[in-house]
N, CA, C and O atoms as a GROMACS GRO file, in nm:
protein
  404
    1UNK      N    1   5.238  -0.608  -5.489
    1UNK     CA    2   5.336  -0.516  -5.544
    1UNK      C    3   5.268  -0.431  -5.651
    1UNK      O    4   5.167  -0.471  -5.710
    2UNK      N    5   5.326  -0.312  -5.676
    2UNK     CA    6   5.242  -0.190  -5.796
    2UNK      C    7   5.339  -0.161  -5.803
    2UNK      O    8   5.423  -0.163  -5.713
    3UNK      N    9   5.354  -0.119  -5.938
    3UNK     CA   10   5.485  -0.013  -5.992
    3UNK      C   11   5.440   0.097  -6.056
    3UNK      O   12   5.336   0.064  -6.114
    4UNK      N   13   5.471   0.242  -6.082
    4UNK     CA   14   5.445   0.354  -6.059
    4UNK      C   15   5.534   0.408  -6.165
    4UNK      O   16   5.656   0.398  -6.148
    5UNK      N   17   5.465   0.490  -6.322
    5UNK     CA   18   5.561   0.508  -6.364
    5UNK      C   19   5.594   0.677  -6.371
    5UNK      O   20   5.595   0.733  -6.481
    6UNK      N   21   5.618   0.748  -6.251
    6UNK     CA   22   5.611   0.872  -6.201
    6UNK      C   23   5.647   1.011  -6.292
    6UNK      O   24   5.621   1.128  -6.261
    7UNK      N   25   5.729   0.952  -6.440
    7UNK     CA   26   5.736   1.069  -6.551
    7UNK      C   27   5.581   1.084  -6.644
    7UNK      O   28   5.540   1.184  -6.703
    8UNK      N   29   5.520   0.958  -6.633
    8UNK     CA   30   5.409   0.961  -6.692
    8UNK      C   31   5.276   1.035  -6.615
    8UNK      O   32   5.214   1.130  -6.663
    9UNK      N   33   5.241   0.959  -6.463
    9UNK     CA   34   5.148   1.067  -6.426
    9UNK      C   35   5.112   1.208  -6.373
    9UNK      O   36   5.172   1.278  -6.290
   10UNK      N   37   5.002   1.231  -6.441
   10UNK     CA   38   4.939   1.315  -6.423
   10UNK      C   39   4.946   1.386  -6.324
   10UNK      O   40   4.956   1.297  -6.239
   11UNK      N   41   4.950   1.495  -6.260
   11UNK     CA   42   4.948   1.582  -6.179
   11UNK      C   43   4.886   1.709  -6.141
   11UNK      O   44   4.893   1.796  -6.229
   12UNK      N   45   4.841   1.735  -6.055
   12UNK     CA   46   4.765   1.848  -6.044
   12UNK      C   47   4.806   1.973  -5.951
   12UNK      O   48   4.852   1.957  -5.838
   13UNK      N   49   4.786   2.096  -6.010
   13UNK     CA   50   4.853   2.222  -5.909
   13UNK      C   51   4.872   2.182  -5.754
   13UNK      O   52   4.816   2.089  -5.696
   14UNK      N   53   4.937   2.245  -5.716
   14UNK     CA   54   4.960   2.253  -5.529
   14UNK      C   55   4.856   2.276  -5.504
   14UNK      O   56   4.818   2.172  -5.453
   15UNK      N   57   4.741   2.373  -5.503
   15UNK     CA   58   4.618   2.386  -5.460
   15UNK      C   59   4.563   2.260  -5.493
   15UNK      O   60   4.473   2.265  -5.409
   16UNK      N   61   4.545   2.143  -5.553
   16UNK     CA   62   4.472   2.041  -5.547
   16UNK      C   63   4.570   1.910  -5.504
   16UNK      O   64   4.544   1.797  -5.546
   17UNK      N   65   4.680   1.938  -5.419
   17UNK     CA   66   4.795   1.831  -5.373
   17UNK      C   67   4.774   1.697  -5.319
   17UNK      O   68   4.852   1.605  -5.296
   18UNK      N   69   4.607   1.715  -5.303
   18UNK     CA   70   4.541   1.584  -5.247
   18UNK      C   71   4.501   1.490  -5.375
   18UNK      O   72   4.432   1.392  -5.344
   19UNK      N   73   4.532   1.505  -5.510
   19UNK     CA   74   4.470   1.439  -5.571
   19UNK      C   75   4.566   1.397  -5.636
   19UNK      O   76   4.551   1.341  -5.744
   20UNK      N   77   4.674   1.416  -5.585
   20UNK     CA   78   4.840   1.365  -5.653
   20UNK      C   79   4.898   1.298  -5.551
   20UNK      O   80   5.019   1.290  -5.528
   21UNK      N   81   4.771   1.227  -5.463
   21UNK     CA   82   4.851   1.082  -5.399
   21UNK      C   83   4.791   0.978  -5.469
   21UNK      O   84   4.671   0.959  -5.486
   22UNK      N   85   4.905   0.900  -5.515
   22UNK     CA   86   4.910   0.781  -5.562
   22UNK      C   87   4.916   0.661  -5.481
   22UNK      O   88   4.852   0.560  -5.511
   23UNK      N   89   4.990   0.668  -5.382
   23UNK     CA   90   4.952   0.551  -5.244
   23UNK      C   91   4.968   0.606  -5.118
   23UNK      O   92   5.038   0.699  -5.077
   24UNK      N   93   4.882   0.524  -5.058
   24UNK     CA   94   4.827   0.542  -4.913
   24UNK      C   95   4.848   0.438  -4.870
   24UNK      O   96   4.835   0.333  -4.933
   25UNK      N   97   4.900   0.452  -4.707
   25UNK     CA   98   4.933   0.341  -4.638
   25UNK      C   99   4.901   0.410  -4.518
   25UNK      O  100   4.880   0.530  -4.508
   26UNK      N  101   4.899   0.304  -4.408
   26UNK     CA  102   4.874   0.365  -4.241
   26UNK      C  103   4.979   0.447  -4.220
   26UNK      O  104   4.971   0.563  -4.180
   27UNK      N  105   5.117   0.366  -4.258
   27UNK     CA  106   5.239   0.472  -4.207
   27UNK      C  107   5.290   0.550  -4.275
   27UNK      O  108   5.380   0.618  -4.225
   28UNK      N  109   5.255   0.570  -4.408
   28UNK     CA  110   5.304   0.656  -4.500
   28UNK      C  111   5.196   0.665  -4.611
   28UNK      O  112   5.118   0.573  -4.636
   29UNK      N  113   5.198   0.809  -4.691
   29UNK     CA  114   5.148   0.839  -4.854
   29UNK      C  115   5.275   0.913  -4.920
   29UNK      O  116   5.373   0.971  -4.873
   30UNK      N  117   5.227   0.882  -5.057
   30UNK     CA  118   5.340   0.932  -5.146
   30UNK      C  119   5.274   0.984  -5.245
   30UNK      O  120   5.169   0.927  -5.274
   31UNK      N  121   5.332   1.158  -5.361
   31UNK     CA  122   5.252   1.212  -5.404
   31UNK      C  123   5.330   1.236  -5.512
   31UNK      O  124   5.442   1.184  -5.508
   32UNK      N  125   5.299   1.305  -5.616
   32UNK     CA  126   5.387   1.340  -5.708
   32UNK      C  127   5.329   1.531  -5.726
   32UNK      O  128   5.217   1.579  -5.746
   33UNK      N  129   5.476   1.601  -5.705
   33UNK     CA  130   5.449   1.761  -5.673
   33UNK      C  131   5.508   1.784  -5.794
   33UNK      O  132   5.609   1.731  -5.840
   34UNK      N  133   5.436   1.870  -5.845
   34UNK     CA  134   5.483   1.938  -5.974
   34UNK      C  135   5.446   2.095  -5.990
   34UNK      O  136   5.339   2.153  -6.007
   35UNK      N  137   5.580   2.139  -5.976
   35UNK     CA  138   5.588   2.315  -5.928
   35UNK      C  139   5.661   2.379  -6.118
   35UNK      O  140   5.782   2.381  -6.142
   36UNK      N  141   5.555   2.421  -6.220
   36UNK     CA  142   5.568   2.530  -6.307
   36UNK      C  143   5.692   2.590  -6.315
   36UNK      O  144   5.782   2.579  -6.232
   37UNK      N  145   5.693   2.640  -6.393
   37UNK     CA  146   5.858   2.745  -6.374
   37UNK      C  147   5.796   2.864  -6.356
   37UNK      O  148   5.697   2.913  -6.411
   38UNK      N  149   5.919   2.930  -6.208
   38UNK     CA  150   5.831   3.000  -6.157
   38UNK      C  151   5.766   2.964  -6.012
   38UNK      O  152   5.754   3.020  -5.903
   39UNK      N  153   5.742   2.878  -6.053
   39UNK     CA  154   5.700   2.781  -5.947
   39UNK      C  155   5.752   2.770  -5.768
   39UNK      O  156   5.870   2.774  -5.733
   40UNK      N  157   5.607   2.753  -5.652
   40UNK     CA  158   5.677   2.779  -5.566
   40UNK      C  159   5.587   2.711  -5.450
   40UNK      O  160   5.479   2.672  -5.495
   41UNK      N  161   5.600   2.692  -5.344
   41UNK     CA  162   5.513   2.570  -5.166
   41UNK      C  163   5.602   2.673  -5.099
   41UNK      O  164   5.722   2.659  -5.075
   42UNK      N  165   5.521   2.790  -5.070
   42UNK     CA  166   5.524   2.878  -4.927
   42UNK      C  167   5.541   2.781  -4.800
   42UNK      O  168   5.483   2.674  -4.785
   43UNK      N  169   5.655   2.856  -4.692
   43UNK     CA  170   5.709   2.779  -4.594
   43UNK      C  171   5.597   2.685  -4.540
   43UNK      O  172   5.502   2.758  -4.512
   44UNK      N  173   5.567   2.550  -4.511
   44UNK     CA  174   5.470   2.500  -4.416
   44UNK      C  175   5.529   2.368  -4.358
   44UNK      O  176   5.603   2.277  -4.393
   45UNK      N  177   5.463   2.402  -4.262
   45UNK     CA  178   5.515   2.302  -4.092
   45UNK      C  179   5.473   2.139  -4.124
   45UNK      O  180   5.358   2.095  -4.128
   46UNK      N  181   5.589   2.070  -4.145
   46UNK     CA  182   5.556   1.913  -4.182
   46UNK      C  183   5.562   1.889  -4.019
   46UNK      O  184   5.631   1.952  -3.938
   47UNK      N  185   5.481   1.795  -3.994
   47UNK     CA  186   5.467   1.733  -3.878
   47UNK      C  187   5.490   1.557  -3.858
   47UNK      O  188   5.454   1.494  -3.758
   48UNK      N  189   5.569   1.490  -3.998
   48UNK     CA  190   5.615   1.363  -4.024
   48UNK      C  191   5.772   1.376  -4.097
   48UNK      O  192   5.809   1.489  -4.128
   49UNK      N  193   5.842   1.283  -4.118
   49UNK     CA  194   5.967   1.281  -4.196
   49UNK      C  195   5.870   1.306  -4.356
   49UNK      O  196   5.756   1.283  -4.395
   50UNK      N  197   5.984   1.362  -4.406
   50UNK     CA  198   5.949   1.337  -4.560
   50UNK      C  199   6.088   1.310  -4.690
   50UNK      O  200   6.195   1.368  -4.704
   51UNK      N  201   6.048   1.238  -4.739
   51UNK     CA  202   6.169   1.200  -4.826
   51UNK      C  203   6.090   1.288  -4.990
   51UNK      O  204   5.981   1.279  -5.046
   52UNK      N  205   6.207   1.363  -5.015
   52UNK     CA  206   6.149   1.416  -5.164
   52UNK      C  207   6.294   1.360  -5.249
   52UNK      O  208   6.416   1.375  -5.237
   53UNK      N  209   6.174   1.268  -5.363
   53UNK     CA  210   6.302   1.214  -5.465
   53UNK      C  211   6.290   1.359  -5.618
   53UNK      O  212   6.176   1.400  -5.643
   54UNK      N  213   6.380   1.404  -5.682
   54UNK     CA  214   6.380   1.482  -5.770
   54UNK      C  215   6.380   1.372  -5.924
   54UNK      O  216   6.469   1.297  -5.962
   55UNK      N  217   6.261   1.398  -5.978
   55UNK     CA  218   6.222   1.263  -6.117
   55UNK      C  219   6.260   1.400  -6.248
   55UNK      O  220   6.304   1.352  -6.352
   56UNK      N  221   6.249   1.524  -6.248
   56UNK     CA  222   6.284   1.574  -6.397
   56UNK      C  223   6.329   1.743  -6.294
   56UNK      O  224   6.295   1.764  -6.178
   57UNK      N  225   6.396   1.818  -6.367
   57UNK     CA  226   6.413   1.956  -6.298
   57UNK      C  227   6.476   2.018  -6.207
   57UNK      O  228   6.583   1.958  -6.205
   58UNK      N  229   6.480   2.092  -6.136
   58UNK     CA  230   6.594   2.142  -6.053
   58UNK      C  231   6.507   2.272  -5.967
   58UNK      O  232   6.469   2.379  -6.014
   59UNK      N  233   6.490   2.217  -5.812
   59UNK     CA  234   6.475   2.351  -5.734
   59UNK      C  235   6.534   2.368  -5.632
   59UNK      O  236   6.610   2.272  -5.616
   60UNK      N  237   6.546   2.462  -5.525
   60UNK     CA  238   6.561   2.494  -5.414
   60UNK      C  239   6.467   2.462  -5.302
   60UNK      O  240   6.346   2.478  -5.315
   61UNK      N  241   6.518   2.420  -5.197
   61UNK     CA  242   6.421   2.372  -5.092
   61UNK      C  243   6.498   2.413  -4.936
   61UNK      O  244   6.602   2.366  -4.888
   62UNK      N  245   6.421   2.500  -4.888
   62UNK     CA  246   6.476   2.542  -4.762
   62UNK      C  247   6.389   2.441  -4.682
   62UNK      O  248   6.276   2.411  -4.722
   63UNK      N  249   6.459   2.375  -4.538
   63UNK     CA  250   6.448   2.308  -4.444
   63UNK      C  251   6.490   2.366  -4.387
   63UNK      O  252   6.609   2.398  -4.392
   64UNK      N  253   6.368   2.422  -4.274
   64UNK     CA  254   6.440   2.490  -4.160
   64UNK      C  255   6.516   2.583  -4.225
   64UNK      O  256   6.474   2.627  -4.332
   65UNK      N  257   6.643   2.628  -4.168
   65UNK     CA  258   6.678   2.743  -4.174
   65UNK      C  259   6.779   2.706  -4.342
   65UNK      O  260   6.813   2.802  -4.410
   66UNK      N  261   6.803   2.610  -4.371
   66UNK     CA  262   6.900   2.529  -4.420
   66UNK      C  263   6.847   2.550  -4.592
   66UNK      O  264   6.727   2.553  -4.619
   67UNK      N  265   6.933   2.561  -4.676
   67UNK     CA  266   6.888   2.573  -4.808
   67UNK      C  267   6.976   2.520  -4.870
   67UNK      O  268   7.094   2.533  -4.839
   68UNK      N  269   6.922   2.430  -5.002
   68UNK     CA  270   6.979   2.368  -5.080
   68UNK      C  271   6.932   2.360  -5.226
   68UNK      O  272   6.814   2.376  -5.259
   69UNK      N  273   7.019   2.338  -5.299
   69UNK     CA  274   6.995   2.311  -5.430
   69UNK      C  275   6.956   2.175  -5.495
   69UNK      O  276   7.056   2.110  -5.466
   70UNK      N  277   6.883   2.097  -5.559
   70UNK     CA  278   6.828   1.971  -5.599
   70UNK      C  279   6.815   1.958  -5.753
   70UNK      O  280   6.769   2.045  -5.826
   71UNK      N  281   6.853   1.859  -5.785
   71UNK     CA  282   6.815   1.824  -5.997
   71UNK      C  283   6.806   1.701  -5.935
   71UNK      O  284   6.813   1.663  -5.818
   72UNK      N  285   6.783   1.634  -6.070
   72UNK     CA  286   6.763   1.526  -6.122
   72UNK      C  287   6.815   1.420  -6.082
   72UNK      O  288   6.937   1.416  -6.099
   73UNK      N  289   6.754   1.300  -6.016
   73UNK     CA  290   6.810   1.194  -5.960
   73UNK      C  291   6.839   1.223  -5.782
   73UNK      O  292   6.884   1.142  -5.701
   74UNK      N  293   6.809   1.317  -5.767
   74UNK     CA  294   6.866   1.351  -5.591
   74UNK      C  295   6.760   1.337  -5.490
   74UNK      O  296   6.639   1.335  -5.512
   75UNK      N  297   6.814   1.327  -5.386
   75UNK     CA  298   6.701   1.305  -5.268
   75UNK      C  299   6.719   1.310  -5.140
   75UNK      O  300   6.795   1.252  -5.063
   76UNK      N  301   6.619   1.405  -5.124
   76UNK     CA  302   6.653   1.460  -4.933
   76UNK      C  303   6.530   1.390  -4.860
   76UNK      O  304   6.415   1.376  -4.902
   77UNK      N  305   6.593   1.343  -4.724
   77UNK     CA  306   6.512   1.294  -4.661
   77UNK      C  307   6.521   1.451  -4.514
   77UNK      O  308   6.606   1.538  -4.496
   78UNK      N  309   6.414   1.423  -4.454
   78UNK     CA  310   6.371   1.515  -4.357
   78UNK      C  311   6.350   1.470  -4.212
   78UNK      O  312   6.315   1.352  -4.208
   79UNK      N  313   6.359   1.528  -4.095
   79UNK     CA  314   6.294   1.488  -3.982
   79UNK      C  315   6.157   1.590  -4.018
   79UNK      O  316   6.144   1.656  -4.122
   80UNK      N  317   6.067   1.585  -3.912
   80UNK     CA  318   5.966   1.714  -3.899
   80UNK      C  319   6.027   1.824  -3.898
   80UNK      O  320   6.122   1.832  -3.820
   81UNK      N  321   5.989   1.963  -3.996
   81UNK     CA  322   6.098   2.079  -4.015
   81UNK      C  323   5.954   2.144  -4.055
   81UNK      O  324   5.840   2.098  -4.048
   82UNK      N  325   6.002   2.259  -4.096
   82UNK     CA  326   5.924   2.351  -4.165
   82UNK      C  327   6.005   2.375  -4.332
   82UNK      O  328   6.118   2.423  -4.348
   83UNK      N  329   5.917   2.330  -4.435
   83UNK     CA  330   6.001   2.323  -4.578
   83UNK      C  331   5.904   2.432  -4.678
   83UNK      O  332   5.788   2.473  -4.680
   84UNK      N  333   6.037   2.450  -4.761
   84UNK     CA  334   5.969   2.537  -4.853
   84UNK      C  335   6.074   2.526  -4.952
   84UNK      O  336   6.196   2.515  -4.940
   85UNK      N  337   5.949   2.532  -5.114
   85UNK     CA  338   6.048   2.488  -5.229
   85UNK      C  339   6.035   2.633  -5.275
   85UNK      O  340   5.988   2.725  -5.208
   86UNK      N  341   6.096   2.640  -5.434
   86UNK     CA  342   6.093   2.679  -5.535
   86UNK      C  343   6.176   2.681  -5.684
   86UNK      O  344   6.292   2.640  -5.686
   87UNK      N  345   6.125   2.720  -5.780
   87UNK     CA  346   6.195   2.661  -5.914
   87UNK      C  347   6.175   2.780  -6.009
   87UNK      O  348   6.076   2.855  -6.008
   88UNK      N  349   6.319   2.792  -6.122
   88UNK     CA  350   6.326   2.912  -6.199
   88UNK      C  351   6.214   2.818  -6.322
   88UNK      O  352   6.124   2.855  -6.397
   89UNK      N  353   6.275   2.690  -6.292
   89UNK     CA  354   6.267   2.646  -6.474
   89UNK      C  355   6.158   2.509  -6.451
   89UNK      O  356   6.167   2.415  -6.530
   90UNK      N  357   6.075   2.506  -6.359
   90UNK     CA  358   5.976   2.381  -6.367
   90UNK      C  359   6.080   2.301  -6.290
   90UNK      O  360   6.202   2.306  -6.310
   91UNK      N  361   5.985   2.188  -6.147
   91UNK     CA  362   6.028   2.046  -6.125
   91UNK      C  363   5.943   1.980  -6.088
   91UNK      O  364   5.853   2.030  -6.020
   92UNK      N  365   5.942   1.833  -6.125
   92UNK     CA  366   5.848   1.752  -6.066
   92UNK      C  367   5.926   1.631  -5.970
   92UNK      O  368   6.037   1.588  -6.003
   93UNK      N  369   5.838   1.571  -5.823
   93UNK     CA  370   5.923   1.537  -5.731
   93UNK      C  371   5.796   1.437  -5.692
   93UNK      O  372   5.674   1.428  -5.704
   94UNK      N  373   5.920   1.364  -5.632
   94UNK     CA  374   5.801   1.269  -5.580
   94UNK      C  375   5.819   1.293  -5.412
   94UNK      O  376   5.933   1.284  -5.366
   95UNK      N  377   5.714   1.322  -5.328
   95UNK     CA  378   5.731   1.309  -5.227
   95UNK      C  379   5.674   1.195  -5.089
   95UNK      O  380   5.559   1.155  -5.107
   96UNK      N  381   5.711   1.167  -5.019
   96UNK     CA  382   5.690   0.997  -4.933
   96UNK      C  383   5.710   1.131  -4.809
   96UNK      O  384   5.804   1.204  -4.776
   97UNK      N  385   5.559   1.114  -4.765
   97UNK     CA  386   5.530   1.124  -4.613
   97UNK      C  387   5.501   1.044  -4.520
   97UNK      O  388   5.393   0.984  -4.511
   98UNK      N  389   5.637   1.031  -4.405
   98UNK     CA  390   5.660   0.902  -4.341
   98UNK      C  391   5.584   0.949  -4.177
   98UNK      O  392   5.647   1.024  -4.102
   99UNK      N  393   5.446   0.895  -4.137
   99UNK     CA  394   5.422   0.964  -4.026
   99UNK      C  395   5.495   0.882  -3.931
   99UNK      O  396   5.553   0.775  -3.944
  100UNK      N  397   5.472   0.985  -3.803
  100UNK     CA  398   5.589   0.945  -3.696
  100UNK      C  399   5.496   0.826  -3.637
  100UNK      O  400   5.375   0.818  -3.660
  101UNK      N  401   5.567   0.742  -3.562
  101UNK     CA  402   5.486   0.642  -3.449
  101UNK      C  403   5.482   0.714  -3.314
  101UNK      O  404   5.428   0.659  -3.217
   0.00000   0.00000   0.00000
């Protein structure tokens, strides 16, 4: 067991999104995304489920054609879609990429 205390770490821009996984598993990794105010993840094609939990902030996240609003404490889970965020005022999220079998 590990526990993860996700307001505390560290994080690094979307251009370096590989260095903001914290665990790795065969069937899944989980990362912590942290989008600036301002802040924004141009549409791209997930090819696994993904569950994004919202840990501080508030953005928008289109799935597919579908758009929604997200703060604090909330959490969307995904089939494979094409997603895209963005934020007026800063958010940080934890996201769990569940690959398919």
């Amino acid at each position: 067991m590990q526990m993860f205390d996700l307001k505390a770490m560290v994080s690094y821009p979307y251009e370096g999104r590989d260095k903001n996984v914290f665990y790795k598993a065969k069937e899944f990794k989980t990362r912590i995304i942290e989008l600036p105010p301002g802040g924004k993840i141009s549409a791209c094609e997930m090819a696994s489920y993904v569950i994004f939990y919202i840990i501080e902030g508030k953005v928008e996240v289109r799935v597919d054609q579908e758009d929604m609003t997200m703060k604090e404490g909330q959490c969307v889970i995904t089939e494979p879609a094409t997603l895209s965020m963005k934020t007026d005022d800063g958010v940080r999220i934890m996201g769990i990429q569940v690959m398919k079998s």
